[in-house]
N, C-alpha and C positions, 0 to 999 in steps of 0.2 A: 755541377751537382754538389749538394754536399757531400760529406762522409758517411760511409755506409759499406758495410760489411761486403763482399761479392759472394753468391751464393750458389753461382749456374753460369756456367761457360758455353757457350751456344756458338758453333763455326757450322752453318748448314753445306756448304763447298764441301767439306772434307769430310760431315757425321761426326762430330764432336759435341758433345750433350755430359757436360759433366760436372759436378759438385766439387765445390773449393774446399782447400787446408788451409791454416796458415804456417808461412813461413818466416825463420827466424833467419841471424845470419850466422855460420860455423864461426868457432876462433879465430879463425884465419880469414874473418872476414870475405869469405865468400858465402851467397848463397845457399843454404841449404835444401837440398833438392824435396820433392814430396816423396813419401813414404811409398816402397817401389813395390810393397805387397799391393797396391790395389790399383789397376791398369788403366782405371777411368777417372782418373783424381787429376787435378791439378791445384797446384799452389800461387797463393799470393803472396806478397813480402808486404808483411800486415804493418813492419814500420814507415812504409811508403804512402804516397798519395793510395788512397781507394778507385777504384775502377771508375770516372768518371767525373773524379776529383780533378781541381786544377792541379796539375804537374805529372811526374809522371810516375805513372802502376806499372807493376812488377810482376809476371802474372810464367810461373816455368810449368813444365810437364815434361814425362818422358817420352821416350821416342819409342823403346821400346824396353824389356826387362828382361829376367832369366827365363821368363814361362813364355811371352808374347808379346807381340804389338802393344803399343799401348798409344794412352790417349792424343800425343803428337807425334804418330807415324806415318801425318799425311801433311804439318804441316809447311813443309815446303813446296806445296801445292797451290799456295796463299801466296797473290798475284797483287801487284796495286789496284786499287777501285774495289777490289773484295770486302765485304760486309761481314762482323760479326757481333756478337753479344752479350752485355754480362748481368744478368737478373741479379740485385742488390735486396739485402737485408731489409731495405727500408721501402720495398714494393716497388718501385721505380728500374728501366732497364737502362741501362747505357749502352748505346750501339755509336761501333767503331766502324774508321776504314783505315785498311790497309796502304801506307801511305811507300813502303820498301821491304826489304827482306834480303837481308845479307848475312851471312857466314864468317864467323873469327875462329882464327886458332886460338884456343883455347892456353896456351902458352904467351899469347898476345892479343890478348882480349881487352877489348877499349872499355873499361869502365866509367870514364867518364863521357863518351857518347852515350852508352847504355844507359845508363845507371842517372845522367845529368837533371836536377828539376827542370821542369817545362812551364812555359808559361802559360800554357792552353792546358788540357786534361788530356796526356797522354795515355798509350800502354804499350809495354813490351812482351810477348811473347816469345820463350825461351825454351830450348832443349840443345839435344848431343845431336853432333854432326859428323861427318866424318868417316875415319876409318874408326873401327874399335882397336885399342890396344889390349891385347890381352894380359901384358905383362903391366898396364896399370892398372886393369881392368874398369876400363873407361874408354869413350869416345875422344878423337885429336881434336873437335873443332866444336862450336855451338851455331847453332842457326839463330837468330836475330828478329822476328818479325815486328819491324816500326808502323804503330798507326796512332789514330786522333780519335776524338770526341767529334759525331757528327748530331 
């Protein structure tokens, strides 16, 4: 597909119906998460392929925040063969499958499997896994979910 904005995050498995941010990267070259005021958000890494683009989309959410659940509290519910969807800027939907789903610590986080271009139109879906630390106050690990352009 071409380039185009991602607008609506659709996971019907788990009730996830949410509206995109975009995302930049911190100083430090990591990811910047989406804005944790608002539980039903998710973000894209807007310098990345687009949701449907060839290579591979960037696409975090959190797990959960200080008030509640939030918009990826379920998704390590997301199995291979599982279907999901992302409504673009340009009217067109992209629908994915879930192709794995694995867990890094967060102190040894593969960014170049994550992170690597693809040659097909990938997506990665991303959050906190783990135990929480309280004294970083942060999760030990990320969950990972790998899928395609179907």
């Amino acid at each position: 597909l071409p380039r185009s904005a991602p607008t609506r995050l659709r996971i019907a498995k788990i009730g996830v119906d949410a509206p995109f941010t975009a995302l930049v990267l911190a100083s430090n070259g990591q990811l910047e998460p989406p804005p944790a005021n608002n539980t039903n958000l998710v973000g894209w890494y807007s310098k990345g392929a687009s949701p449907g683009e060839k290579g591979t989309s960037v696409i975090a959410g959190h797990v959960d925040t200080t008030t509640s659940a939030a918009v990826f509290a379920n998704l390590d519910e997301l199995a291979p063969g599982d279907r999901f969807s992302v409504e673009r800027a340009d009217g067109s939907t992209a629908n994915f499958v879930v192709d794995s789903a694995d867990t890094f610590a967060k102190d040894d986080f593969p960014s170049k499997r994550v992170y690597a271009n693809a040659a097909r139109p990938e997506v990665r879906l991303i959050t906190c896994a783990g135990d929480y630390d309280h004294s970083a106050k942060d999760y030990t690990e990320n969950l990972v979910v790998f899928g395609h352009l179907v």
